[in-house]
ROMARLO-327481 format. One record per residue (C-alpha): residue in one letter; x, y, z; residue number from 1. Coordinates in steps of 0.05 Angstrom, whole numbers. Layout:
<timar = A x = X y = Y z = Z vexse = NUM>
...
END
This chain:
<timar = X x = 0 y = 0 z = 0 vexse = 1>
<timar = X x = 34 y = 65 z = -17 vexse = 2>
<timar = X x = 34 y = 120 z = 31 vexse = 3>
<timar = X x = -11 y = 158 z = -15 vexse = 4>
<timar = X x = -76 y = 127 z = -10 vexse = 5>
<timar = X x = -74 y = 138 z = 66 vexse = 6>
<timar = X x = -53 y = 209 z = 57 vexse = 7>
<timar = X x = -79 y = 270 z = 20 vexse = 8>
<timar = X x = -35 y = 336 z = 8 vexse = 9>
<timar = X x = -91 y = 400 z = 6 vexse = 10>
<timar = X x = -47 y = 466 z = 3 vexse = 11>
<timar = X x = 2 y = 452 z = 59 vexse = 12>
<timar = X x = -49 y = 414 z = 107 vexse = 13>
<timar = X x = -35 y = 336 z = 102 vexse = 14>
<timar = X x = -105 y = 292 z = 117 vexse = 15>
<timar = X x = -113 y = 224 z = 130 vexse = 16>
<timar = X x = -161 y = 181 z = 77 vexse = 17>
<timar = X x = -181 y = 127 z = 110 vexse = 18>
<timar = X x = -208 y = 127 z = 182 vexse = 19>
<timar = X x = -179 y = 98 z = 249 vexse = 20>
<timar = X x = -185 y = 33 z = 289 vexse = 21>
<timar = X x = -231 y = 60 z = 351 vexse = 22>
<timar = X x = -200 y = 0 z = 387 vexse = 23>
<timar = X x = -130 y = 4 z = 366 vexse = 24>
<timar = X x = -124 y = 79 z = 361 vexse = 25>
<timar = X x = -93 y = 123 z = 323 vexse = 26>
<timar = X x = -34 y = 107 z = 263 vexse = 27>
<timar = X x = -88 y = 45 z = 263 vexse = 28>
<timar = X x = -118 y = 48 z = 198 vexse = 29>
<timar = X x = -189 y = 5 z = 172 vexse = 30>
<timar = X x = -191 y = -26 z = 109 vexse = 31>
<timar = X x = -242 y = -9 z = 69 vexse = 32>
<timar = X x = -281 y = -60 z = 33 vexse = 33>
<timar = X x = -344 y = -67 z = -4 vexse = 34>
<timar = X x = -393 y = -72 z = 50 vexse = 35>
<timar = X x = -354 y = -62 z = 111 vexse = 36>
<timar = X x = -295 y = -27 z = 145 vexse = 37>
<timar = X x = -242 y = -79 z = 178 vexse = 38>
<timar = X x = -181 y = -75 z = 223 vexse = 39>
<timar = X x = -131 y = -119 z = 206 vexse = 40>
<timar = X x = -94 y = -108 z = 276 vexse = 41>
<timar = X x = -147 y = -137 z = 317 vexse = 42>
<timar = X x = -212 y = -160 z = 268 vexse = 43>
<timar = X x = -249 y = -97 z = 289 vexse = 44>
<timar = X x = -308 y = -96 z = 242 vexse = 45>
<timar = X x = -360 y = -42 z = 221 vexse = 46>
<timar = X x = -399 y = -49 z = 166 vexse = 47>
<timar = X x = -427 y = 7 z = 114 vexse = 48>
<timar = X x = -504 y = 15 z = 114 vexse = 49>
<timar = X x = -545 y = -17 z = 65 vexse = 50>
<timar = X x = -577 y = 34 z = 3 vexse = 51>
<timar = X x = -644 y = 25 z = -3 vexse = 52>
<timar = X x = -627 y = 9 z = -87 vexse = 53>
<timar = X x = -577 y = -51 z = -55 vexse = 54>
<timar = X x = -634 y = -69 z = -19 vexse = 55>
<timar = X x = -694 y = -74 z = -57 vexse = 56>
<timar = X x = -650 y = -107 z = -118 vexse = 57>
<timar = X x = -671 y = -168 z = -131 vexse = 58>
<timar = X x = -613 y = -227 z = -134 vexse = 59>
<timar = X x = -607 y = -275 z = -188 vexse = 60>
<timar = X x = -578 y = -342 z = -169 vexse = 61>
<timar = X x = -527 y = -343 z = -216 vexse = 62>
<timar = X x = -501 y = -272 z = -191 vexse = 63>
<timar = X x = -429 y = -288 z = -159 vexse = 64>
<timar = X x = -435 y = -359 z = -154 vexse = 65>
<timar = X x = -404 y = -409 z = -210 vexse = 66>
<timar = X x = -435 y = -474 z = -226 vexse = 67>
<timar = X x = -397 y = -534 z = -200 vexse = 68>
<timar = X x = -410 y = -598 z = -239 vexse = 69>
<timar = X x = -409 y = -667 z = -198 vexse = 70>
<timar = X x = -386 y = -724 z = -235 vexse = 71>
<timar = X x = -400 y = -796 z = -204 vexse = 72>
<timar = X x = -334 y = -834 z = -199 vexse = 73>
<timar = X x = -349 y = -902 z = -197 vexse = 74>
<timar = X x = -303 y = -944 z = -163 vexse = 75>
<timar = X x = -288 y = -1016 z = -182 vexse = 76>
<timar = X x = -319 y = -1062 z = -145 vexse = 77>
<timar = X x = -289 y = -1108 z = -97 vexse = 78>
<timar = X x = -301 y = -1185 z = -90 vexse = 79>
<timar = X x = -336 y = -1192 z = -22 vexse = 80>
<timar = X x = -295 y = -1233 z = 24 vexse = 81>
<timar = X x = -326 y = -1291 z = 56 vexse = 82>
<timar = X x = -322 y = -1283 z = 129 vexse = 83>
<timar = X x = -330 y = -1355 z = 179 vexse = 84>
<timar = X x = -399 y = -1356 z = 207 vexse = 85>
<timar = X x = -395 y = -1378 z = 283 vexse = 86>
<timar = X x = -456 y = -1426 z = 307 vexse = 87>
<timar = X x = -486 y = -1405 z = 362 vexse = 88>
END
């Protein structure tokens, strides 16, 4: 990660991008992903509200899932062993 994604230069004031780890502090920074913010210091976890577009979208099955195929594997078949039968 270079130092200028966390940082922005405005005039001669430097500001920090990205916000800080509550639990961690500051010089902490979270990650931000698509639906939530994480700290990868100690798993601290927020995550970003949900739009009410995101929400009322309807989901298709095939959206970000692949199709896995099963094939049967047949196995040969082994000859059953005869095992003593005991008389009672």
């Amino acid at each position: 990660m270079k130092k200028i994604e966390i940082f922005k230069v405005e005039g001669n004031k430097i500001t920090r991008a990205r916000r800080h780890c509550p639990k961690c502090g500051s010089g902490v920074f979270l990650a931000e992903h698509k639906n939530r913010f994480s700290c990868g210091r100690c798993g601290y976890t927020e995550f970003k509200p949900i739009s009410k577009e995101q929400s009322s979208k309807p989901v298709s099955p095939a959206e970000g899932k692949t199709e896995v195929k099963k094939e049967k594997i047949e196995k040969p078949s082994e000859p059953k062993k005869d095992l003593p039968v005991k008389a009672s």
